[in-house]
C-alpha positions in Angstrom: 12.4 35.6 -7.0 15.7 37.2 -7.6 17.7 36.5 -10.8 19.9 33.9 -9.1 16.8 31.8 -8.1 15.4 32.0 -11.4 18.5 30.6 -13.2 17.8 27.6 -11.0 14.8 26.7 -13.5 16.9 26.8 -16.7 14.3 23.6 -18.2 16.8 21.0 -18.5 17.4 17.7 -16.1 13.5 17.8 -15.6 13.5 21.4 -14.2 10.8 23.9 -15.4 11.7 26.4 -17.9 11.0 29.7 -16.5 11.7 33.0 -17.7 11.4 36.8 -16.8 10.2 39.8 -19.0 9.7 43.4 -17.4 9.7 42.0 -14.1 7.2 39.0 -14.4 8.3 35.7 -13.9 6.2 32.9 -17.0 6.5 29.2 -16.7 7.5 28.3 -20.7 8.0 24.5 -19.8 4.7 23.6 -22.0 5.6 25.0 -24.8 7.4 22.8 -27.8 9.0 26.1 -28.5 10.8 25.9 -25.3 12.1 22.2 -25.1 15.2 21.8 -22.8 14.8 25.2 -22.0 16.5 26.8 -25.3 14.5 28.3 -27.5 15.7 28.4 -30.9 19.2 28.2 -30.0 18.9 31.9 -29.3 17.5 32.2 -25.4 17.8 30.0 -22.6 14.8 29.7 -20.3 16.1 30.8 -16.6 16.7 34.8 -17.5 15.8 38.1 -18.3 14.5 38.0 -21.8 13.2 41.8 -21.1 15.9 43.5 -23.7 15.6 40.6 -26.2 12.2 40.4 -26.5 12.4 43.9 -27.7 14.3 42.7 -31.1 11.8 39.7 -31.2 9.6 39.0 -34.1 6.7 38.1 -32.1 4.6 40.1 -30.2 4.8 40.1 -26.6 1.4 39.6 -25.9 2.5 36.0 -27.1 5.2 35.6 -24.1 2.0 36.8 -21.4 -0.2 33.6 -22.8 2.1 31.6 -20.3 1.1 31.0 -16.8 3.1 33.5 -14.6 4.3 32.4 -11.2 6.1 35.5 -9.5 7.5 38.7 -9.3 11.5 39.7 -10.1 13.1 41.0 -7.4 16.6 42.7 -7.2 19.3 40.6 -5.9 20.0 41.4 -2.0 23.7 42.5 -2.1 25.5 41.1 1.3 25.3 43.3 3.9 28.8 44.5 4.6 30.2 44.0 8.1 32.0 46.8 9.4 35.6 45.8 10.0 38.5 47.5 12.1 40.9 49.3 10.0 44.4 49.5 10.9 44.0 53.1 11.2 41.2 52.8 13.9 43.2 50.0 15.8 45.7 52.9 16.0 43.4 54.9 16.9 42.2 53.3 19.8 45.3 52.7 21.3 46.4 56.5 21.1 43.3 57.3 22.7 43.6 54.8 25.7 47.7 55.6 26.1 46.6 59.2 26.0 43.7 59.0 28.9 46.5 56.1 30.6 49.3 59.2 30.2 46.9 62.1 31.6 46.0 60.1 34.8 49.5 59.2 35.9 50.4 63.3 35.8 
């Protein structure tokens, strides 16, 4: 699950509250600790908690008592289409009047 799918489960409007830490993904939505997906106005369930988890006052083994139900991936970037350029329209034009030039002498 990439970190735009996982914001889809944020725990509020009857979605599950889900959240990632060092790459594993734990459903949170049972715990009272976690109701409406915030938990104590500090995080919101549907991130990376990776970096604040560090500062936490609980232990992490307490975050990997939740059921875990995937894997963090990296988000796919777009592929980029390759797109003429001016320059290469230009280009290609000078070629083909070049080749066009050499054939009539």
């Amino acid at each position: 699950m990439t970190e735009t799918e996982l914001k889809n489960f944020h725990g509020k409007n009857g979605q599950p509250a889900y959240v990632a830490v060092s790459g594993v993904i734990y459903d949170v939505s049972a715990s009272p600790m976690w109701q409406d997906g915030n938990h104590v106005d500090q995080h919101q369930a549907g991130s990376d908690l990776t970096e604040a988890l560090k500062s936490a006052p609980h232990v992490r083994s307490l975050i990997e008592r939740f059921p875990v139900v995937g894997q963090l991936s990296k988000e796919e970037l777009p592929k980029k289409r390759k797109s003429c350029t001016t320059f290469g329209i230009f280009a290609a034009i000078a070629i083909v009047l070049i080749i066009g030039w050499l054939f009539l002498f």
